[in-house]
N, C-alpha and C positions, 0 to 999 in steps of 0.2 A: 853545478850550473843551476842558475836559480830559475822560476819560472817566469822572471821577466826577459828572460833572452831569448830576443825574435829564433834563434835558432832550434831551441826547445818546441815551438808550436810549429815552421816548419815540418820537423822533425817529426812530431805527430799527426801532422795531416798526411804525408809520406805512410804512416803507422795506420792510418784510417783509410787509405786510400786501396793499400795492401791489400787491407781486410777486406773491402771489397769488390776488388779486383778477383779477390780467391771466392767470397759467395758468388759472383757470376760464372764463375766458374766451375765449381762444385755443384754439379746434377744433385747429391745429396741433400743440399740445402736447400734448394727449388722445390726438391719433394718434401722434405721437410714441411716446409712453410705454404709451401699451396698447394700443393697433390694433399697430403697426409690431410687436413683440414677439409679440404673437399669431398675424399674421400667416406670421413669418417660421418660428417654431416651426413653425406648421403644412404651412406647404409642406417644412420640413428633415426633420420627422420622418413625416411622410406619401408625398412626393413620390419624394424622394431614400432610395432601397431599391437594395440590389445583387443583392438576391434576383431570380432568374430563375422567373416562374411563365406556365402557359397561353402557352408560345411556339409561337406558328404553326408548324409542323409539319407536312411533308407526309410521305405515307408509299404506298412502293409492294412489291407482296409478286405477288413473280414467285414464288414457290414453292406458293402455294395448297394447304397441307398445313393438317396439324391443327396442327403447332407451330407454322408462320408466323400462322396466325390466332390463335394462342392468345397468341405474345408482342404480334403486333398489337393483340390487344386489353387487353393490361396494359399498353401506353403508352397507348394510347387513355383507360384510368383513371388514370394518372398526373399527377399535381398539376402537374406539369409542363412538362407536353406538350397541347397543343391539334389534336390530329391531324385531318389531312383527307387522307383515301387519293382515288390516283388509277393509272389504269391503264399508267402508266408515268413516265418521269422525264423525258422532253420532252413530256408533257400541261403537267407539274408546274414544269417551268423556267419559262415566262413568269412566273410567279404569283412564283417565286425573285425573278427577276431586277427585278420592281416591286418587291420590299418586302414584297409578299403573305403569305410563307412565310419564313422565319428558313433554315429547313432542310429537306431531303429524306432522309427513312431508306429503303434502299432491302433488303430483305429476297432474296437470290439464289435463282436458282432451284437445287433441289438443297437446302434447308438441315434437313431433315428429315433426309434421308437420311447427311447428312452430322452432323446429332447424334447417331443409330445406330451408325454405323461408328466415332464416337469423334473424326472430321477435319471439324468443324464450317467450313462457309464463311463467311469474312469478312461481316458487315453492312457496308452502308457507308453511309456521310451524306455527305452534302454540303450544305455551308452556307456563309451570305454572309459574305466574308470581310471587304464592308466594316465590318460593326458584331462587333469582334475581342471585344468582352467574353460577348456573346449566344455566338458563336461558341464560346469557350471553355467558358462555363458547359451548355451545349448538349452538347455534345462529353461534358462530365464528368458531367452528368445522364442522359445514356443512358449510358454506359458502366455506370453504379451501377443504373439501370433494368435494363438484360441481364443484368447479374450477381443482380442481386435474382430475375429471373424465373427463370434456370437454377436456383439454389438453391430456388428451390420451387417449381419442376419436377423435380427430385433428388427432397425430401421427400415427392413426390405419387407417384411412383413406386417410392417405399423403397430408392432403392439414396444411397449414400455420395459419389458423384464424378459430377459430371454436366456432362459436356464444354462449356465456355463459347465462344462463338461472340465472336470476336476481333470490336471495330469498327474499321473505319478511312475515317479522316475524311480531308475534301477540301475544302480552302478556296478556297469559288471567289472570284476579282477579286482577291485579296489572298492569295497558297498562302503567305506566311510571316506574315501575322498583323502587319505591321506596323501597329503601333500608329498612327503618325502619321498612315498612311494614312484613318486613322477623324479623327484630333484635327485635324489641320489642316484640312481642308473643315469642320466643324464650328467652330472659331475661326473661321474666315471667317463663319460665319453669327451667332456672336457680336458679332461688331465692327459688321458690317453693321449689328446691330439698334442696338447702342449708337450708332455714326456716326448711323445714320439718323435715330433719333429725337433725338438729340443737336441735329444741324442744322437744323432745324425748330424745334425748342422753344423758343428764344432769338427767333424772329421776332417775332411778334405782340405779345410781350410786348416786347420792344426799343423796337416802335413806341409801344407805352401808355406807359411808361415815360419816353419822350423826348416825349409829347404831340403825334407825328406822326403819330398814329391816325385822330382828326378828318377833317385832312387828306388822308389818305387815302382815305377815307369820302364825301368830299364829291364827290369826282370822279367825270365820268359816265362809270363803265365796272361792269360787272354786278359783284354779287358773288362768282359762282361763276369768273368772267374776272378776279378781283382776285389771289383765292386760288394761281389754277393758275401767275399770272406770279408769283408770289413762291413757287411751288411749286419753280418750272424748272429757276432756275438749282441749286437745293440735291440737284437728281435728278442735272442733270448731275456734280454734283461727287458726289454715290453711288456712279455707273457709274465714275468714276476712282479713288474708293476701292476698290469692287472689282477692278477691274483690277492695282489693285499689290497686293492680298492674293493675287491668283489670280498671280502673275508669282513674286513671293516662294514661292508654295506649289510652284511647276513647277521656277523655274528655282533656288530656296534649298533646300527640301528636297525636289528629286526626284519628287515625286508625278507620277505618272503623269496626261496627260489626253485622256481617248478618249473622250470625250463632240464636240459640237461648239460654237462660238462663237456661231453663231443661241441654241443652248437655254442657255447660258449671261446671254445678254443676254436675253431672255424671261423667265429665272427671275429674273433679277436685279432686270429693271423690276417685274414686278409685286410682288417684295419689297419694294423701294421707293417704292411706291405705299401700300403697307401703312404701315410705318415711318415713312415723313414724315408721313402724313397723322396718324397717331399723335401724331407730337412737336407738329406743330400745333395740332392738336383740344388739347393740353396746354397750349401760350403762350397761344393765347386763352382758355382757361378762366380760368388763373392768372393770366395779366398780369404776371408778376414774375416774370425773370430769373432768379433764384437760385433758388426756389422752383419755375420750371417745368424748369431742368435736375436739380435731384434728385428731382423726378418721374420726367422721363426716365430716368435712371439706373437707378430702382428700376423705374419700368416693364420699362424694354428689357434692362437684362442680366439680371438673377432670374429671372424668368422664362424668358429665352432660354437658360440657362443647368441649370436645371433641369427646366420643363417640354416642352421641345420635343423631349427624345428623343435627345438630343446624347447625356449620359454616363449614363442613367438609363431603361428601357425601359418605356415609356408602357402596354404591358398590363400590366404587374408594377403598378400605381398602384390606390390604390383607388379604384373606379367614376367618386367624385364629382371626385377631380383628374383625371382621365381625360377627364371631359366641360371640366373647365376649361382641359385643353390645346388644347381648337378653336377656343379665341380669341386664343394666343399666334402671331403670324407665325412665327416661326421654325421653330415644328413643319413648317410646308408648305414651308422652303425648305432644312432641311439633307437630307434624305434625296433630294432632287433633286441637290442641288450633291455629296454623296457618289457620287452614281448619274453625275454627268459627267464627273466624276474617275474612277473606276474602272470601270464599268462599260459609260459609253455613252450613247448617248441613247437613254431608256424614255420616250416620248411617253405612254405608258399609264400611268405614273406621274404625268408632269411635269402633264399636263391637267387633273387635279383637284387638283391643288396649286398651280397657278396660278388655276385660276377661284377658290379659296380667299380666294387670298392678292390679287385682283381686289376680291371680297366686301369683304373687311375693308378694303379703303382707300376703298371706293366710302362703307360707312358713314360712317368719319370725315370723308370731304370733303362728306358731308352736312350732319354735323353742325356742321363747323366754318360752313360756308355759310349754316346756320340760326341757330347761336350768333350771328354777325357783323349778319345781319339784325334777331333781335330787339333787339341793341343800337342799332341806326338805329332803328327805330322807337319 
């Protein structure tokens, strides 16, 4: 039949008509084409900011004069800066070395006297060396803070030249800044999320798929005892994912690790309690293979990628993604698995990022449990 026969274009308007008859119809393509885009925009242009604002800040001022309180308190208004003074720099460490505080500005004593005489004493910071970009941006934001207050501390006192008070910084856990030391413990918590919910996803749905679901179903063992054995094997094989990211990280690039092997296996399980249970609660909703691993995907790495704090500093965020980062797992697993790498075991950290990341899978294995039962019934 050639193409000049009216019944051939018919024919395909029928054919075009179809097709869209079935996008209005398919929720999947709605999201597709306007959710997915909307979505994605708003977490890139909201989320992902390089901008440094309101970072935890501590600040201790041995000099108790009128200039130390006076630049004290122009960081303290500084957009910047989120200060919390404290009466020394070992009150102030603990609160460093959890994550608490970005940095310590420590004001010497003598600095009055010493912007008098024209031989101003060094300020010093110290700050965490595992997160190198806060670090740096931190570093370069008070240096232009100092400089901003002396010039108008000059102007208020009408002279010309007014001796700037040198800073020097101290990177603790990390004194060169290496970068990898921040990216690779963090890839580790990307991959994790990805593996994790990755391995899960494909279950539930496998079985509907292959019409071995039923079957399953009918056997007398509880639901919540169904779940965990087909939970098991996919945990174990978690724990050996991690173990060769963490092997590759020590013994391929050097990373340091002074943390111990207990908190390592502690942080790990309960991330993986999160993440499986994730990718599960996803096969059984969707039932279909293809469709529940690019859930997973879009779940587990965007997210893990952007909102957990990895390359992108969670108070810099505005409010509302801020609150949305407390249901991403990987916010509560990378700044532990940084902290055992570099830093040590910080129990005072690790404790609420585990009950966290306990929380968040205790949900999903609720729900997968209740999902599975109202389908029996």
């Amino acid at each position: 039949m050639s193409g000049r026969d009216p019944l051939v274009w018919r024919r395909a308007a029928a054919i075009r008509a179809k097709e869209w008859a079935q996008v209005w119809l398919d929720p999947s393509t709605f999201g597709l084409v306007v959710l997915m885009p909307l979505i994605l925009m708003f977490l890139f242009g909201s989320a992902v900011t390089l901008d440094v604002r309101e970072t935890r800040t501590g600040l201790v001022d041995l000099d108790h004069s009128e200039a130390s309180v006076d630049l004290a308190a122009s960081l303290a208004s500084n957009a910047y800066f989120a200060i919390e003074s404290g009466p020394s720099v070992a009150a102030l460490e603990p609160a460093l070395r959890a994550g608490q505080l970005r940095g310590i500005v420590v004001i010497p004593d003598g600095f009055e006297r010493g912007l008098v005489s024209g031989q101003p004493l060094d300020v010093q910071l110290l700050t965490d060396g595992t997160q190198v970009n806060i670090a740096t941006f931190l570093t370069a934001h008070l240096r232009g803070a100092m400089r901003d207050w002396t010039q108008a501390r000059a102007r208020e006192q009408g002279v010309d030249v007014q001796p700037v008070a040198r800073l020097l910084p101290r990177y603790t856990y990390n004194p060169e800044l290496e970068s990898r030391y921040m990216l690779v413990p963090g890839a580790i918590g990307i991959v994790m999320a990805m593996i994790g919910s990755l391995l899960t996803a494909l279950i539930m749905a496998r079985e509907y798929e292959r019409g071995t679901m039923e079957g399953l179903l009918s056997t007398p063992i509880p639901i919540p005892a169904l779940v965990l054995s087909k939970l098991l094997p996919y945990y174990v094989l978690g724990l050996a994912s991690t173990a060769i990211c963490v092997a590759v990280a020590v013994f391929g690039y050097g990373l340091p690790f002074r943390g111990s092997l207990l908190a390592l296996f502690v942080i790990a399980s309960a991330f993986l309690a999160a993440v499986l249970g994730q990718g599960l609660l996803i096969s059984a909703a969707t039932k279909n293979q293809f469709v529940s691993t690019q859930f997973a995907l879009l779940s587990g790495f965007l997210p893990s990628l952007l909102l957990s704090g990895f390359l992108f500093e969670i108070d810099s965020m505005p409010t509302a993604i801020q609150w949305l980062t407390y249901i991403v797992p990987a916010r509560y697993l990378i700044p532990p698995l940084q902290s055992v790498f570099l830093v040590g075991d910080v129990w005072s950290m690790f404790l609420p990022n585990i009950l966290a990341l306990l929380a968040i899978g205790g949900f999903f294995f609720l729900r997968v449990t209740r999902a599975i039962t109202r389908r029996i019934a």
